[in-house]
C-alpha positions in Angstrom: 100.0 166.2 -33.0 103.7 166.8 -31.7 104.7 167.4 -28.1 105.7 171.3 -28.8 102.6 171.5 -30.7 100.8 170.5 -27.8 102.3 172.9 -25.6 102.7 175.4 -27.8 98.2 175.2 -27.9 97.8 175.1 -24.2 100.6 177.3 -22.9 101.3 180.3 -25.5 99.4 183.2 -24.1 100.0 187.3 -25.6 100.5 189.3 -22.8 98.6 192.6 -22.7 99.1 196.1 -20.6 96.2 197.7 -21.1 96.2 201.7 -19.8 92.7 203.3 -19.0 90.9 205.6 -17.0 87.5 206.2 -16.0 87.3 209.3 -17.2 88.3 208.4 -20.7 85.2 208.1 -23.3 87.8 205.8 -25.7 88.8 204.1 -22.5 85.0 202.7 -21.7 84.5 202.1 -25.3 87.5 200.2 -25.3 86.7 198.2 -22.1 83.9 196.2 -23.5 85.3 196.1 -27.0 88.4 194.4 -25.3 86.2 191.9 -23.1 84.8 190.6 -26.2 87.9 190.3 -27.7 89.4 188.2 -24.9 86.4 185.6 -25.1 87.4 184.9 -28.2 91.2 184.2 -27.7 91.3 182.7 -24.8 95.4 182.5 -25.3 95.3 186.5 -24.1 96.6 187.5 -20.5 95.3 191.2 -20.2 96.4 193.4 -16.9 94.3 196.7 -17.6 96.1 199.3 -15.3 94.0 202.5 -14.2 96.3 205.8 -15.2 95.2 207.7 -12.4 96.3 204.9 -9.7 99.6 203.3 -11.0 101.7 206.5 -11.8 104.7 203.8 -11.8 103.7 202.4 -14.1 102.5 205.1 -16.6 106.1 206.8 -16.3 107.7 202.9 -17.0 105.9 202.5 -20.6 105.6 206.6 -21.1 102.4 206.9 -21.3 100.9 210.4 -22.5 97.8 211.8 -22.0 96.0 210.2 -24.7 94.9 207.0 -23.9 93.4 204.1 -24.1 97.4 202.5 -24.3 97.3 198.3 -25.4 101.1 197.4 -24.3 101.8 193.7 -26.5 104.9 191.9 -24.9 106.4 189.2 -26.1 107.3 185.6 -24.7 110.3 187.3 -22.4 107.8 189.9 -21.6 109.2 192.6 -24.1 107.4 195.3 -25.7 106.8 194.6 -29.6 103.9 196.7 -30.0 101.6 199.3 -29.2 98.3 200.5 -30.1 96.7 204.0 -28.8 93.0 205.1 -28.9 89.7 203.5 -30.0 90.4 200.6 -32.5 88.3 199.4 -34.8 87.5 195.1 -33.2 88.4 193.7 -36.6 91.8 195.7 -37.2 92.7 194.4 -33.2 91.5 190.7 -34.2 93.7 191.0 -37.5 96.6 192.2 -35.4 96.4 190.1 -31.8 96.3 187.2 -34.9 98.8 187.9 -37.0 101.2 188.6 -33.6 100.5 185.8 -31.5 102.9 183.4 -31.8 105.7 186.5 -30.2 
């Protein structure tokens, strides 16, 4: 196994914004779905934000009312993608996979 291969295994992580609320059916739904998720690829970083308590933040990424909001940056911590509402696990699995080498 080469050197960048190496590092490339124990270094390359997708960052995730994730926008919720606790008000939000989809949001709680989406919560646990998510939690799963991340046990099975370990190489995600997730920061779940709260809409209600980082207003910044919402008005940064334009956020709407209708959330739950997955943010995907890439490895200079660019947006390349985003994903809005309740998600079926398989279609994020196919998607977080096919995008994680951004």
């Amino acid at each position: 196994m080469s050197v960048r291969l190496i590092f490339k295994f124990l270094f390359l992580k997708m960052k995730v914004i994730f926008f919720s609320a606790v008000w939000c059916p989809a949001c709680i739904i989406m919560q646990s779905r998510w939690k799963k998720i991340e046990a099975e690829l370990p190489w995600l970083v997730t920061e779940q934000l709260d809409y209600d308590n980082n207003k910044e933040a919402v008005g940064r990424y334009g956020i709407g009312k209708d959330i739950p909001v997955f943010i995907f940056l890439d490895e200079a911590g660019d947006e390349f993608a985003r994903k809005q509402g309740e998600i079926d696990r398989k279609d994020l699995i196919k998607f977080l996979e096919e995008n994680k080498d951004k």
